[in-house]
N, C-alpha and C positions, 0 to 999 in steps of 0.2 A: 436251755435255749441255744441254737445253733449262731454262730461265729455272725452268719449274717445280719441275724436279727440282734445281735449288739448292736453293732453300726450302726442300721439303721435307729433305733432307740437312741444312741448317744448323738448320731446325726439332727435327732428332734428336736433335743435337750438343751444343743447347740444353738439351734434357729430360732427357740423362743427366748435364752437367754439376750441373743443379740434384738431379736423385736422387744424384748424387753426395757434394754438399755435404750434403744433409739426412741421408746418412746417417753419416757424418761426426759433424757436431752430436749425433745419438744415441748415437755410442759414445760419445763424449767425457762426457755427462751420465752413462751408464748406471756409465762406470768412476768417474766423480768420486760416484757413490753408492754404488759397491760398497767404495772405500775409507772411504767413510764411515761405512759397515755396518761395515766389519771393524775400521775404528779402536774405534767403541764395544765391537764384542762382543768383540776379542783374547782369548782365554785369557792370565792374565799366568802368568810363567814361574815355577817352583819358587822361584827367590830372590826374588821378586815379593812370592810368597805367605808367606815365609818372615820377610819383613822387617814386611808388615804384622800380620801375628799378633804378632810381639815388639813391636810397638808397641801393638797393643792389649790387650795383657797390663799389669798392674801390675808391677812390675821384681820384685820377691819371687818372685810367680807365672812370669815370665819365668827367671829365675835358679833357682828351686826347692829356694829358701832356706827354712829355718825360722827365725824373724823370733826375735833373742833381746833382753832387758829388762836393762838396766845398771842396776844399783841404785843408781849415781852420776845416773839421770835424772830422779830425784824426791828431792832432797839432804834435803827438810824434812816427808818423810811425808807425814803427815793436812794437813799447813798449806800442801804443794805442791800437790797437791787443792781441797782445801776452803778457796775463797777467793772473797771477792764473795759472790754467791749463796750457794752451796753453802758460805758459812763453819759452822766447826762450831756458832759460835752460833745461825747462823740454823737450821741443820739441828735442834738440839736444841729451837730456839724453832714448829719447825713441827711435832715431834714433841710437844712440848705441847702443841698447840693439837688438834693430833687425840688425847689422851688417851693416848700411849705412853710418856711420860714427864714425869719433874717439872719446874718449870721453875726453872733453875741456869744461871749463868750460866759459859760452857766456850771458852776460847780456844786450848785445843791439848789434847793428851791425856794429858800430866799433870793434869790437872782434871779429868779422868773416874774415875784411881784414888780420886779420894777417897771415891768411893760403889763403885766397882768392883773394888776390889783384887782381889778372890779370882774372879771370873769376865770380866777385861778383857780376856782373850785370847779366849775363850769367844764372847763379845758380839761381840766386831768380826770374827771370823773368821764366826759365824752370819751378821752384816750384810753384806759386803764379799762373800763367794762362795756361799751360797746364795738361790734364789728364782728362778722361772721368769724373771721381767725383774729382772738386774741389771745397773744400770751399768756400776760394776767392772771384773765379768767381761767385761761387754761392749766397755767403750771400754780396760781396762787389759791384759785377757788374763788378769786375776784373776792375774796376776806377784806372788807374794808379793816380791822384792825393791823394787816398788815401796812396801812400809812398812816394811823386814824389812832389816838389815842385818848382815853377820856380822864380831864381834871377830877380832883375831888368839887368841884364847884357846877359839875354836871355840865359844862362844857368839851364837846370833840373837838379837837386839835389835828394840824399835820404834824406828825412828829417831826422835828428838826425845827420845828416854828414856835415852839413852846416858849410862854414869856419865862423869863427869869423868875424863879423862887415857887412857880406854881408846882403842886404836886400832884401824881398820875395816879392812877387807879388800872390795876393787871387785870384784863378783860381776857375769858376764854371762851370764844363764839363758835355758833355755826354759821352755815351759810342757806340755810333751812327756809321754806317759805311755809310756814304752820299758819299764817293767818292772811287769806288774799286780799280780806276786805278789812285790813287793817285791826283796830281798837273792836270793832262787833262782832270780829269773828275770835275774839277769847273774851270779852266781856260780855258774857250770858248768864241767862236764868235756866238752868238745867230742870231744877227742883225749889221748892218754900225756904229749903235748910239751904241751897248752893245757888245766891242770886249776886254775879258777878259783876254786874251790868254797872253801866259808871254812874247813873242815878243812886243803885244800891250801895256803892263802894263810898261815893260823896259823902252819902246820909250816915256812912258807919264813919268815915271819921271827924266828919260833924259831932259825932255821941261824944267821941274821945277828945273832942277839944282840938283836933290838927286841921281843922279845914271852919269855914265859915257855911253856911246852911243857904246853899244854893239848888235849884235845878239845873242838875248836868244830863242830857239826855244824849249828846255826842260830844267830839272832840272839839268841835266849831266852837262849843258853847263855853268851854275853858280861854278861848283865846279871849273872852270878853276884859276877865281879869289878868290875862296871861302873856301878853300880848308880847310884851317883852321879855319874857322868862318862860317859855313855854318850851325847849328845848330842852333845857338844865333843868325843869324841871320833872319832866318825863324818863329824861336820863338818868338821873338819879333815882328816880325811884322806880326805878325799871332796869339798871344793871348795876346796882349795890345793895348791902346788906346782906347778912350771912346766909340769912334762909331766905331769898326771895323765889318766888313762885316761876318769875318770867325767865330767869336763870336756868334752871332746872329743869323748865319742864320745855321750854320754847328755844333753849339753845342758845340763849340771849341774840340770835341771829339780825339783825340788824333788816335784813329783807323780811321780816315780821311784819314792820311798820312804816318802812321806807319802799317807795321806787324812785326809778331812774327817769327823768323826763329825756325829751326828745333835745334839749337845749342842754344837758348834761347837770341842769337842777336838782336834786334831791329832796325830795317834797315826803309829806305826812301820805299816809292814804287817806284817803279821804278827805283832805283837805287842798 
């Protein structure tokens, strides 16, 4: 083979080694950005998605708990509250300044019966849970056991107004409204075997000896004997006892069986 056709032969040799190399160099970029690409865009996996949701949930929300208020969390009432700023004095002193009251000096709420005895439930229940913007409601969940404590004798108390020597009972509530219509909308006849109703409930402990053998067909029909003790004793056997049902299953919520009047009374439903 003549001299020229070397050259040209090694000239060839040449050109494809170099299209060689360069094409080479291409794939190597084109793969090292296709992983690049798919590193960011990944779809992440079911448990991926699973873990960041529960993490950006509040744990309540996460759990799908309903959040409940120990009445042991606020041990001193209006004075767990109303402290610094919001003391009761300053509150009553900025209430006179705008004309809604007189000006008296109030360091907890025995000092407020002296002018309020006959409408003191009235007054703080109107302040404390109605009004388009209330605190309260808003930062407390309007939890009557955060002022509201209950005796062993099945009476509710203001905490800080407790008599001497009486002893409490550690309440943990919701603020749930599971029954609109009061006592009938959890005392029902489901079925033969599950008849709740308060005629059925009388007649069962009629059998066992703890009640007298009457017809109770509503709540009305209790206040006949009850009249004076019909609080204490619904309370008690409606947020005590190890295994009670109303505990458990209704939150012991208090807006169960209670609403708010328009005069800030707290009444039965249905009564």
């Amino acid at each position: 083979m003549s001299r020229k056709n070397w050259l040209l032969v090694l000239a060839l040799v040449a050109l494809l080694a170099l299209i060689a190399v360069a094409c080479g160099q291409t794939a190597q970029q084109e793969s090292a950005g296709t992983g690049e690409q798919a590193g960011q865009t990944a779809p992440q996996t079911s448990e991926q998605e699973g873990a960041t949701e529960t993490e950006a949930q509040p744990p309540e929300q996460a759990a799908g708990e309903v959040q409940r208020v120990s009445s042991a969390d606020k041990p001193e009432g209006c004075n767990s509250c109303h402290q610094g700023e919001y003391s009761l004095a300053n509150e009553i002193a900025k209430m006179a300044g705008e004309g809604k009251h007189v000006k008296v000096d109030v360091k907890g709420p025995q000092d407020c019966l002296q002018c309020h005895a006959n409408n003191f439930a009235q007054k703080l229940h109107t302040a404390h849970l109605s009004g388009a913007e209330n605190h309260f409601v808003t930062n407390y969940g309007g939890a009557c056991v955060n002022c509201h404590v209950l005796g062993q004798d099945g009476k509710v108390v203001v905490k800080g107004l407790t008599d001497a020597g009486v002893t409490t009972v550690t309440l943990e509530t919701t603020t749930e409204d599971k029954a609109t219509e009061g006592c009938p909308s959890c005392h029902v006849k489901s079925d033969a075997e599950h008849d709740y109703t308060l005629a059925a409930e009388i007649a069962k402990m009629a059998e066992e000896g703890k009640h007298a053998k009457v017809d109770v067909q509503t709540a009305k029909d209790c206040l006949q004997c009850h009249s004076n003790n019909f609080a204490e004793k619904l309370h008690t056997a409606h947020l005590t006892g190890e295994e009670n049902h109303f505990v458990a299953n209704y939150g012991a919520s208090c807006n169960n069986c209670h609403t708010l009047g328009n005069d800030g009374t707290i009444t039965v439903k249905g009564l």
